[in-house]
NUFISE-846715 format. One record per residue: residue number from 1; x, y, z of N, C-alpha, C in turn; residue in one letter. Coordinates in steps of 0.02 Angstrom, whole numbers. Layout:
% NUFISE-846715
n:NUM&nc1:X&nc2:Y&nc3:Z&cac1:X&cac2:Y&cac3:Z&cc1:X&cc2:Y&cc3:Z&res:A
...
//
This chain:
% NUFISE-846715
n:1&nc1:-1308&nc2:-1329&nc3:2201&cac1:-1281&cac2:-1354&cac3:2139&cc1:-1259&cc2:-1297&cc3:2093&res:X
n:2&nc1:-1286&nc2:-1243&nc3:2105&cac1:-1288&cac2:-1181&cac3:2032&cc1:-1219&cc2:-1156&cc3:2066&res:X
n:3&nc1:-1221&nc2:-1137&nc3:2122&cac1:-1135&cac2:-1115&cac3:2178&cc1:-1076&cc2:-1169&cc3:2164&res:X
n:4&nc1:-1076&nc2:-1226&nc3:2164&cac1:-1014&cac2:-1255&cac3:2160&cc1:-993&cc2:-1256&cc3:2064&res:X
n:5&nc1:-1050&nc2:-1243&nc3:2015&cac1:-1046&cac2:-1227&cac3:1949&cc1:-1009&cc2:-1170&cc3:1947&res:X
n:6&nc1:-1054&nc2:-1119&nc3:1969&cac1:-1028&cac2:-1063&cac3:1966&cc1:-957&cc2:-1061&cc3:2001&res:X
n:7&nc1:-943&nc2:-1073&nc3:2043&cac1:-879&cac2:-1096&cac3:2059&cc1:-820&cc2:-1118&cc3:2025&res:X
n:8&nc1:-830&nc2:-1162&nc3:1993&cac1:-792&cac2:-1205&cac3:1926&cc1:-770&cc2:-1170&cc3:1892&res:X
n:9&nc1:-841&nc2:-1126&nc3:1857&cac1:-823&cac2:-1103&cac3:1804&cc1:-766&cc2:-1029&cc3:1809&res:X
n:10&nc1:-760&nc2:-1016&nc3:1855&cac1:-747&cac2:-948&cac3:1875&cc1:-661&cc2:-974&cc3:1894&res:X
n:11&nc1:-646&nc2:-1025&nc3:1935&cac1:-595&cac2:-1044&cac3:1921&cc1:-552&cc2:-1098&cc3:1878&res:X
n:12&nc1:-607&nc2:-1126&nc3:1816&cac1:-603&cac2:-1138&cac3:1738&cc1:-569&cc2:-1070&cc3:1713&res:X
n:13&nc1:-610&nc2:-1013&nc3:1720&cac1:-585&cac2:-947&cac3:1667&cc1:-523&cc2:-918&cc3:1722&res:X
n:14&nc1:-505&nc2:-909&nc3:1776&cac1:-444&cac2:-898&cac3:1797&cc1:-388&cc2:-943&cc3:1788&res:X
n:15&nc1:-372&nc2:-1004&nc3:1781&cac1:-341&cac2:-1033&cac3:1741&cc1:-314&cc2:-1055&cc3:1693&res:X
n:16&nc1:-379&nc2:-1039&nc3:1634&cac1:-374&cac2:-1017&cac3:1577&cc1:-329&cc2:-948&cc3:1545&res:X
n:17&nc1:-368&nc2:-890&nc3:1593&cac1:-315&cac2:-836&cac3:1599&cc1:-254&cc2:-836&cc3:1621&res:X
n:18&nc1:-216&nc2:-877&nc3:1664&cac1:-153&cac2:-875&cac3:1678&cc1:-132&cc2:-887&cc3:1630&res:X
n:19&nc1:-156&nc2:-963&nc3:1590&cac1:-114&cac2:-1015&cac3:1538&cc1:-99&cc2:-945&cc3:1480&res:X
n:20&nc1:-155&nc2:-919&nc3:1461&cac1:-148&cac2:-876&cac3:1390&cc1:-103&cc2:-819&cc3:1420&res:X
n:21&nc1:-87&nc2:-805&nc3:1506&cac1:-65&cac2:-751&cac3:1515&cc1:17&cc2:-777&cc3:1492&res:X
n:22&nc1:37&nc2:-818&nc3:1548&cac1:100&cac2:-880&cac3:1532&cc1:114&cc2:-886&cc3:1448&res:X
n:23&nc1:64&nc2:-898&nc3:1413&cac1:87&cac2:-920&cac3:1351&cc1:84&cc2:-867&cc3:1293&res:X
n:24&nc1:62&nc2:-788&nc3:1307&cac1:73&cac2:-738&cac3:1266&cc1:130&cc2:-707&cc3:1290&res:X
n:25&nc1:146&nc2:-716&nc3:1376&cac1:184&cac2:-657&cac3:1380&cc1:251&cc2:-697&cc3:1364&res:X
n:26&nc1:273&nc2:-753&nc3:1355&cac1:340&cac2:-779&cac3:1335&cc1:360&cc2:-771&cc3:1277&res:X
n:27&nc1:294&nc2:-794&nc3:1236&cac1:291&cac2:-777&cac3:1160&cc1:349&cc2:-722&cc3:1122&res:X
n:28&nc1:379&nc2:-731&nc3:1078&cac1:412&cac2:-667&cac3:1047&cc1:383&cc2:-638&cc3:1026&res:X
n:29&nc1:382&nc2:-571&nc3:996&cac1:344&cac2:-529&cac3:939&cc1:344&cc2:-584&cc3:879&res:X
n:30&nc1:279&nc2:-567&nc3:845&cac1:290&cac2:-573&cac3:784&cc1:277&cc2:-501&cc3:731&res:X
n:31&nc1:281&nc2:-471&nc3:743&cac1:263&cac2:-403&cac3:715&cc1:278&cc2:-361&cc3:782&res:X
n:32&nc1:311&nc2:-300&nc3:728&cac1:352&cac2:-234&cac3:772&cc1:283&cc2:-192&cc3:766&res:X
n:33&nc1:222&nc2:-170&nc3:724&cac1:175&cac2:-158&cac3:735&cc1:125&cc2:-165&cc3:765&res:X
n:34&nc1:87&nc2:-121&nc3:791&cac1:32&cac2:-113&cac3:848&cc1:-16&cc2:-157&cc3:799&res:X
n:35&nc1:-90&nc2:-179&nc3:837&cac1:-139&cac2:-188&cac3:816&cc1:-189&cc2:-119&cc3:781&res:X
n:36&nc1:-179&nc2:-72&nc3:821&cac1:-227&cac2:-26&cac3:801&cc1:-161&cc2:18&cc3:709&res:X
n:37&nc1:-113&nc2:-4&nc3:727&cac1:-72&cac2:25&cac3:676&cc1:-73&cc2:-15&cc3:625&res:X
n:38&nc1:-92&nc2:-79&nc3:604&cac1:-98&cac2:-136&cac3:577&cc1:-172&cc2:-116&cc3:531&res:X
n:39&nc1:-222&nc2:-107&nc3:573&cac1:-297&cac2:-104&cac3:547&cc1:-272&cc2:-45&cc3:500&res:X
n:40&nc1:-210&nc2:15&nc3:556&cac1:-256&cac2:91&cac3:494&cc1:-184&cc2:80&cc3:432&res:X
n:41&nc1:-144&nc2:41&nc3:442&cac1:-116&cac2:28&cac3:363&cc1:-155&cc2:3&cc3:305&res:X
n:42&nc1:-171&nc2:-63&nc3:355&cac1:-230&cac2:-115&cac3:285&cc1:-292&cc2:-80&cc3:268&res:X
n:43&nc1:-314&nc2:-22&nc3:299&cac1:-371&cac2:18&cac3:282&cc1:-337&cc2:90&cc3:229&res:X
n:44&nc1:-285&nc2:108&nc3:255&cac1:-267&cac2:164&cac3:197&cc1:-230&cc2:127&cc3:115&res:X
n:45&nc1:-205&nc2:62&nc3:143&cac1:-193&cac2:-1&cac3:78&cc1:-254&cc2:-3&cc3:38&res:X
n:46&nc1:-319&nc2:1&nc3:72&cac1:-377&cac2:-11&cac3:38&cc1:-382&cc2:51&cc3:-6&res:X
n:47&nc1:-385&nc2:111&nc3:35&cac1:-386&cac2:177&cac3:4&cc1:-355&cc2:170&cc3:-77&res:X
n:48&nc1:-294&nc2:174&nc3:-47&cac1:-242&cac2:199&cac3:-111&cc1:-272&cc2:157&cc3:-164&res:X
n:49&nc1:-276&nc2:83&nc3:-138&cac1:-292&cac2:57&cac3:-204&cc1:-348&cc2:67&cc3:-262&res:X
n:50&nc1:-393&nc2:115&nc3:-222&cac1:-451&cac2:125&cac3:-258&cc1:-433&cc2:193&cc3:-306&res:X
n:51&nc1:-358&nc2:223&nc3:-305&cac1:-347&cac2:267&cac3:-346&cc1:-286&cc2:266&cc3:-373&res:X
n:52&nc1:-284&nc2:211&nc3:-409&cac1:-214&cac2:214&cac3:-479&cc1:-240&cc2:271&cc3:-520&res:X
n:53&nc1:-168&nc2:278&nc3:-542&cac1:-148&cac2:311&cac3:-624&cc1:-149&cc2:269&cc3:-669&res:X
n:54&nc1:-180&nc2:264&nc3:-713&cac1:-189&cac2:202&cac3:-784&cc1:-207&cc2:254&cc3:-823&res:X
n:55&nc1:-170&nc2:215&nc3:-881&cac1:-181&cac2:221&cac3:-954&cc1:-134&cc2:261&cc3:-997&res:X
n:56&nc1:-79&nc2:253&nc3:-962&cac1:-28&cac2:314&cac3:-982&cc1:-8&cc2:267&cc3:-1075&res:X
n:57&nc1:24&nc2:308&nc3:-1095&cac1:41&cac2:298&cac3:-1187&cc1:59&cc2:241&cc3:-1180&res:X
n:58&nc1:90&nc2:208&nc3:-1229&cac1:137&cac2:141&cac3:-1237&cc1:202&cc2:170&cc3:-1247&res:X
n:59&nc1:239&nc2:155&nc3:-1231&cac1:309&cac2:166&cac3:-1231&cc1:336&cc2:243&cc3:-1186&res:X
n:60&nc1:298&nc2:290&nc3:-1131&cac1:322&cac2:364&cac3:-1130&cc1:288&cc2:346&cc3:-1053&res:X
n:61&nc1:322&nc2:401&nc3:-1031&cac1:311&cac2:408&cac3:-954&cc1:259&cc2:454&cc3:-939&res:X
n:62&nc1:231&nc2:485&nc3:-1005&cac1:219&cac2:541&cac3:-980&cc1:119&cc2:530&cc3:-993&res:X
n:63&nc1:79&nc2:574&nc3:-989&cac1:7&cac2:562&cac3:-1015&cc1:-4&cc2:639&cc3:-1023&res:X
n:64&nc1:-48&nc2:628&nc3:-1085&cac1:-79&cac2:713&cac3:-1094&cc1:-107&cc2:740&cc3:-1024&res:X
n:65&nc1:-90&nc2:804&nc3:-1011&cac1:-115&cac2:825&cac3:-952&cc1:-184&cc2:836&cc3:-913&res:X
n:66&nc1:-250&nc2:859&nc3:-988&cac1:-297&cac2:834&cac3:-965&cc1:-309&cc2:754&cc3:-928&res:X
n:67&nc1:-290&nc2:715&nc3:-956&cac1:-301&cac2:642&cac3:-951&cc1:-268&cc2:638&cc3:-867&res:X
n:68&nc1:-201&nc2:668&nc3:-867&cac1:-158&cac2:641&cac3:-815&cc1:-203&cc2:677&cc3:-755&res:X
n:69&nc1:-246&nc2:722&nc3:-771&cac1:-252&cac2:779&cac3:-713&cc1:-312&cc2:738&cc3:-691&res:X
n:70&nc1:-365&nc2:696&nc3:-747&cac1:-415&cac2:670&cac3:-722&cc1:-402&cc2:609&cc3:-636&res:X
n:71&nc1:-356&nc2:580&nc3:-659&cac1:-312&cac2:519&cac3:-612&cc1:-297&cc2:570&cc3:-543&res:X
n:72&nc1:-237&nc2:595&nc3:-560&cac1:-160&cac2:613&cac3:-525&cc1:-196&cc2:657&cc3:-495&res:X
n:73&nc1:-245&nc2:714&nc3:-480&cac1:-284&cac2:748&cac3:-443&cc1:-299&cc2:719&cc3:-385&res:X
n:74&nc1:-349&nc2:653&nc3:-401&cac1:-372&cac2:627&cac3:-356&cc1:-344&cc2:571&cc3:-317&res:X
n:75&nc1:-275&nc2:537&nc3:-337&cac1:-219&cac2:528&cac3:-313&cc1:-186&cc2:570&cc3:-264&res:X
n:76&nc1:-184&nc2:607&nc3:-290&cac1:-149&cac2:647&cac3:-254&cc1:-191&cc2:682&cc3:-169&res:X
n:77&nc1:-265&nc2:710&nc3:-179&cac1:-306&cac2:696&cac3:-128&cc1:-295&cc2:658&cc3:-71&res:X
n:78&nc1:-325&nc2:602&nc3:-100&cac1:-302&cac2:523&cac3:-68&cc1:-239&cc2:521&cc3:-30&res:X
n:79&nc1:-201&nc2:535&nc3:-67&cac1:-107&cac2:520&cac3:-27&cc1:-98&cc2:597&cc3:12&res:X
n:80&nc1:-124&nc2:635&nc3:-10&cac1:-110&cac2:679&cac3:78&cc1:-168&cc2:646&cc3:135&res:X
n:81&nc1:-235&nc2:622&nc3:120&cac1:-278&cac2:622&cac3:169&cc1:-229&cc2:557&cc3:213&res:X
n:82&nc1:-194&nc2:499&nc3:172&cac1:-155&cac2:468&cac3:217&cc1:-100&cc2:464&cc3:232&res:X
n:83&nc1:-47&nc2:517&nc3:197&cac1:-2&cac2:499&cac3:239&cc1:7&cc2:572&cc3:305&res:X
n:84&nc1:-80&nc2:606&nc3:285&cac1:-80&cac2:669&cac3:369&cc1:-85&cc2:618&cc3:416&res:X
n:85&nc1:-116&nc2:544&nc3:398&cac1:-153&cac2:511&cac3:462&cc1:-86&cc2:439&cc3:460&res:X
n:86&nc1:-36&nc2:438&nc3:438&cac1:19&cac2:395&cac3:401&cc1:53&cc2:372&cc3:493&res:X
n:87&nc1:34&nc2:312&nc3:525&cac1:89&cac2:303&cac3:589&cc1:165&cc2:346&cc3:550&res:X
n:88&nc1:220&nc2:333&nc3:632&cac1:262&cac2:352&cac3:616&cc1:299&cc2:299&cc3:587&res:X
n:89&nc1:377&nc2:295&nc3:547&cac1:405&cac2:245&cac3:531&cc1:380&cc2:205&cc3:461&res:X
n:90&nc1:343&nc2:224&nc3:418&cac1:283&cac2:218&cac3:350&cc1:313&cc2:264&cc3:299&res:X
n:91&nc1:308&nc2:232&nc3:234&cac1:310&cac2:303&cac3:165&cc1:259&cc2:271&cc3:129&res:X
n:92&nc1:236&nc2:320&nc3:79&cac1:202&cac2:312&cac3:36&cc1:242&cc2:294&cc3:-27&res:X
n:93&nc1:239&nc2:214&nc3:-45&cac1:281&cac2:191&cac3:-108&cc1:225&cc2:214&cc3:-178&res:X
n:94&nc1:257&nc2:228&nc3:-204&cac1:222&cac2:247&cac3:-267&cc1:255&cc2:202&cc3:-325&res:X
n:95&nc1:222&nc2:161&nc3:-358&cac1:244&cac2:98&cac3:-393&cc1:223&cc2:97&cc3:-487&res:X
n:96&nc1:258&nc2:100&nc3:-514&cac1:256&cac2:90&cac3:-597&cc1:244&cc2:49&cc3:-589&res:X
n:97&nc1:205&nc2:25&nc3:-652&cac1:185&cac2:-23&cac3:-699&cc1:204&cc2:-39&cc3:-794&res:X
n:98&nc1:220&nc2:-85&nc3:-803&cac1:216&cac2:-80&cac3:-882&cc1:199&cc2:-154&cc3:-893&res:X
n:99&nc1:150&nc2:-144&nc3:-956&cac1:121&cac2:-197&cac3:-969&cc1:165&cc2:-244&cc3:-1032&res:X
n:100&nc1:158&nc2:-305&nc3:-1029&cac1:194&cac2:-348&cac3:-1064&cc1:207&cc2:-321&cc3:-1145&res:X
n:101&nc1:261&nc2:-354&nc3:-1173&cac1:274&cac2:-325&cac3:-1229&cc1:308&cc2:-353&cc3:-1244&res:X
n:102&nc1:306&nc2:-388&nc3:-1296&cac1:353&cac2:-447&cac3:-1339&cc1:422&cc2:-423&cc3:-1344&res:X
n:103&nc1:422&nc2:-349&nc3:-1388&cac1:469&cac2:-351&cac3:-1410&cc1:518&cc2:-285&cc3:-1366&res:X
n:104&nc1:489&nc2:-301&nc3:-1306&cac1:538&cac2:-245&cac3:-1248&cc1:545&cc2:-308&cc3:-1207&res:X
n:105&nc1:616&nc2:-268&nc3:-1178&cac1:638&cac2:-311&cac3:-1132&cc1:626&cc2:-309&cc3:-1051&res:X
n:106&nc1:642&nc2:-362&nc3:-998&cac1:620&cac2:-345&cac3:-923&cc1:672&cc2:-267&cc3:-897&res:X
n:107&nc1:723&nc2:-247&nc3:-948&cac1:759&cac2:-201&cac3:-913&cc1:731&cc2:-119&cc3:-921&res:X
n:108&nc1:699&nc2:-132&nc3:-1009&cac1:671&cac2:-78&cac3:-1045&cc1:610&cc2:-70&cc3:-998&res:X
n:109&nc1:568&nc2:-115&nc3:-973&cac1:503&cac2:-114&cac3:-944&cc1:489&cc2:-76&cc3:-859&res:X
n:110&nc1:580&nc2:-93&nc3:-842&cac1:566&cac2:-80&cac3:-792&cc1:582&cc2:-24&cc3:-765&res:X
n:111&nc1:631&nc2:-5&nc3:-818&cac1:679&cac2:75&cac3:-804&cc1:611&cc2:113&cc3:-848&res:X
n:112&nc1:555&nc2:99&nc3:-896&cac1:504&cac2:139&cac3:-896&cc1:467&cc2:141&cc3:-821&res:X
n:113&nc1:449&nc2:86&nc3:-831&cac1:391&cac2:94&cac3:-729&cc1:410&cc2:136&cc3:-705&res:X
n:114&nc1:489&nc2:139&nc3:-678&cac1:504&cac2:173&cac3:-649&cc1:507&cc2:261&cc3:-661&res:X
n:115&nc1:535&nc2:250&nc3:-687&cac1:501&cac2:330&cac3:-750&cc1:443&cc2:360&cc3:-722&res:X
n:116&nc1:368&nc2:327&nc3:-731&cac1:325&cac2:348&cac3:-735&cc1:289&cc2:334&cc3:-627&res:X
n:117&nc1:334&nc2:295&nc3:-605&cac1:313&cac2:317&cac3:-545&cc1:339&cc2:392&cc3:-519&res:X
n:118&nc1:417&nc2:399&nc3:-550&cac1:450&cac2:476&cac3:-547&cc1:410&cc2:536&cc3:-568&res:X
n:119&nc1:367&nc2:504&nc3:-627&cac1:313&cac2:558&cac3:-651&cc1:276&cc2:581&cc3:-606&res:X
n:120&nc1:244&nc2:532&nc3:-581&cac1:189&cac2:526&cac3:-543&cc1:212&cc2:573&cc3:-444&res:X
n:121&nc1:259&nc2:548&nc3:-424&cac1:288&cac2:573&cac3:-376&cc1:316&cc2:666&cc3:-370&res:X
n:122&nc1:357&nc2:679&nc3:-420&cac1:366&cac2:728&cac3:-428&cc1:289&cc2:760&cc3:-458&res:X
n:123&nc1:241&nc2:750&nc3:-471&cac1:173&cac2:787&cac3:-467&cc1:158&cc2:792&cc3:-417&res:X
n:124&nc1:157&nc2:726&nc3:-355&cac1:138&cac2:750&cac3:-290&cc1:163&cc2:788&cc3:-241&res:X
n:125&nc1:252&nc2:784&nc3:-277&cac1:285&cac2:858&cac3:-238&cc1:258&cc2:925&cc3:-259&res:X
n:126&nc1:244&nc2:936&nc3:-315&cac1:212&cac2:980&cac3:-374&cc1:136&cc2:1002&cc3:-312&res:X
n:127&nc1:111&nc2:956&nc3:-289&cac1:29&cac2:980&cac3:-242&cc1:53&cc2:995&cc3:-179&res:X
n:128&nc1:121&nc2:986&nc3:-167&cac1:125&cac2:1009&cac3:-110&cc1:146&cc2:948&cc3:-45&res:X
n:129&nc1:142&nc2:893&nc3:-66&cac1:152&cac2:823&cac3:-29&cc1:246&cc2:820&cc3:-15&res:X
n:130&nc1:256&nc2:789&nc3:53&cac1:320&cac2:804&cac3:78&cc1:360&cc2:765&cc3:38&res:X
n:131&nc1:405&nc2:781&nc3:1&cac1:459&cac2:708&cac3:-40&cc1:496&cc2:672&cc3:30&res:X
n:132&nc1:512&nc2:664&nc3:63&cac1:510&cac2:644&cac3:136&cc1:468&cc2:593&cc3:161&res:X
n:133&nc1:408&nc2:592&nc3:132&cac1:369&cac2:551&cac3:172&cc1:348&cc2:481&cc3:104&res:X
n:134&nc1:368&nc2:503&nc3:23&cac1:375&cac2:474&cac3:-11&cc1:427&cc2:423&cc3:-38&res:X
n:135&nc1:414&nc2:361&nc3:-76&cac1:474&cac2:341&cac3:-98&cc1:430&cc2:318&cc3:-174&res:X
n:136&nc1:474&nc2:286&nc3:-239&cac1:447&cac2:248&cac3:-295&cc1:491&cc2:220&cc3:-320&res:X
n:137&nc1:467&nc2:184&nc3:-347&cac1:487&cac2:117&cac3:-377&cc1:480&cc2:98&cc3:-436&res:X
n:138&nc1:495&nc2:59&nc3:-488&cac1:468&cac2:32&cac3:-536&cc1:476&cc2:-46&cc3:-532&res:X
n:139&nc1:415&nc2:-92&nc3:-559&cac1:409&cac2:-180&cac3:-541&cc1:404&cc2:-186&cc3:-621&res:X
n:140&nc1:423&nc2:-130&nc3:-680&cac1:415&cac2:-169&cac3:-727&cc1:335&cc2:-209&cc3:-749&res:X
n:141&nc1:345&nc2:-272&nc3:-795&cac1:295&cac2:-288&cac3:-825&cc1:279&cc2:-350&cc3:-779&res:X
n:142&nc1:306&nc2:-351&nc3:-711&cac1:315&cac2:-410&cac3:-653&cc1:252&cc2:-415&cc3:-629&res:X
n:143&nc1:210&nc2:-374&nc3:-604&cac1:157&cac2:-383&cac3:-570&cc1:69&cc2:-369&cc3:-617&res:X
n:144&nc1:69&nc2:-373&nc3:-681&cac1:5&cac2:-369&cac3:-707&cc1:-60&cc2:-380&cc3:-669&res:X
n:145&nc1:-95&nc2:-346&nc3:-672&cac1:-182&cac2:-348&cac3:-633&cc1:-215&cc2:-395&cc3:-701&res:X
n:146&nc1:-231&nc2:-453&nc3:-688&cac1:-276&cac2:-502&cac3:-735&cc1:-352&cc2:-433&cc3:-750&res:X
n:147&nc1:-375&nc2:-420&nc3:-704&cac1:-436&cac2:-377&cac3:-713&cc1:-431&cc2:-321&cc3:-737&res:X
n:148&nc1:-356&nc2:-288&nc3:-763&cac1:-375&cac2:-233&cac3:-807&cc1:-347&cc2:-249&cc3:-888&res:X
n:149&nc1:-387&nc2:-216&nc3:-918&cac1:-364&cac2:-203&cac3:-1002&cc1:-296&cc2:-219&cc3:-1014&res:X
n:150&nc1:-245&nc2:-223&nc3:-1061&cac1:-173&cac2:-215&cac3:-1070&cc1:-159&cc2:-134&cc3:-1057&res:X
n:151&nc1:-193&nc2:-87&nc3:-1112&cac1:-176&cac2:-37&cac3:-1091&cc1:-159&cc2:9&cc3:-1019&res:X
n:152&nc1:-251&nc2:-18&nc3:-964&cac1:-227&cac2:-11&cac3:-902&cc1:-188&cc2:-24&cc3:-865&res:X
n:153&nc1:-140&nc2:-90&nc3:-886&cac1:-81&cac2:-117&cac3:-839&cc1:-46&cc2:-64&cc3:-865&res:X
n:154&nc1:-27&nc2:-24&nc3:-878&cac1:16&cac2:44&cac3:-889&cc1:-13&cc2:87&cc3:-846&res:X
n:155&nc1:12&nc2:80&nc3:-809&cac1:-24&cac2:106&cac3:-738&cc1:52&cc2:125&cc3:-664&res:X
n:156&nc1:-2&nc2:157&nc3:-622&cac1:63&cac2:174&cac3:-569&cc1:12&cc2:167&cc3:-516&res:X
n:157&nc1:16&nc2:144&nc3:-439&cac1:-21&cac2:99&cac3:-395&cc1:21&cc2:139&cc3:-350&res:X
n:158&nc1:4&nc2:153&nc3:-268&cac1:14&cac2:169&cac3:-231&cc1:6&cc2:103&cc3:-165&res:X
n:159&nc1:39&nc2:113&nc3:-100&cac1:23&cac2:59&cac3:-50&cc1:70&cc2:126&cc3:17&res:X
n:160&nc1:40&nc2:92&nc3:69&cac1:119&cac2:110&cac3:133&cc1:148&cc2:53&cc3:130&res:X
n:161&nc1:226&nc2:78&nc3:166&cac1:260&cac2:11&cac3:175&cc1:313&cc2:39&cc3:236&res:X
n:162&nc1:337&nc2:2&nc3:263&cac1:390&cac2:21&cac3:317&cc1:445&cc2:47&cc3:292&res:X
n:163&nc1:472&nc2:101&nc3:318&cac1:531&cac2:118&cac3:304&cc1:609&cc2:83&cc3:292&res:X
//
């Protein structure tokens, strides 16, 4: 009785394996990325995020340099340790922020962001980081973090993204 089970089951799971073999290998891609390239993006995504630039002035791109050096140092750390370990075909977006403001507009808000991701970028050319392997952006007063201060949404955020 345990032999003709064992039996079953063994050509239960070879069957099984054809079907999933049949039905992955027809399948299209859904992603041009690997699995193991997938994990080490969403893990250096994790990284970066744990080191914004916040708190820059209201209205200026720029932050006193003590202040900026406390951030943008260890930013800067961070974004060589990933983009040495960066797959190929990846940049490091470097992203402005500006926080809401009645009496500025979405164009004023966003040509600042952008500003201050330029700040931020040209410092990391400044440590030595490849402008090559960088790009930035500004999103304006578009994407606010509910969990920080107003002031901290004046901020610049890092991620990878595909070329």
């Amino acid at each position: 009785m345990k032999y003709k089970r064992r039996k079953f089951f063994l050509a239960l799971c070879a069957l099984l394996t054809a079907i999933m073999v049949i039905a992955c290998g027809s399948a299209p891609a859904k992603e041009s990325r690997s699995l193991g390239d997938g994990v080490a993006i969403d893990a250096a995504n994790a990284q970066l995020a744990k080191v914004p630039v916040v708190g820059f002035p209201p209205f200026t791109t720029k932050m006193p340099i003590t202040q900026f050096d406390q951030y943008g140092e260890n930013a800067a750390t961070v974004a060589k340790t990933v983009i040495a370990s960066m797959p190929e075909g990846y940049l490091l977006q470097i992203v402005g922020h500006a926080n809401q403001h009645p009496s500025k507009s979405a164009a004023f808000t966003k040509s600042l962001s952008t500003q201050r991701a330029k700040y931020v970028y040209t410092y990391f050319v400044s440590k030595g980081i490849d402008k090559n392997k960088m790009t930035y952006t500004g999103v304006g007063s578009s994407e606010p973090d509910p969990n920080l201060s107003h002031s901290d949404n004046r901020r610049v955020t890092f991620k990878l993204i595909k070329k």
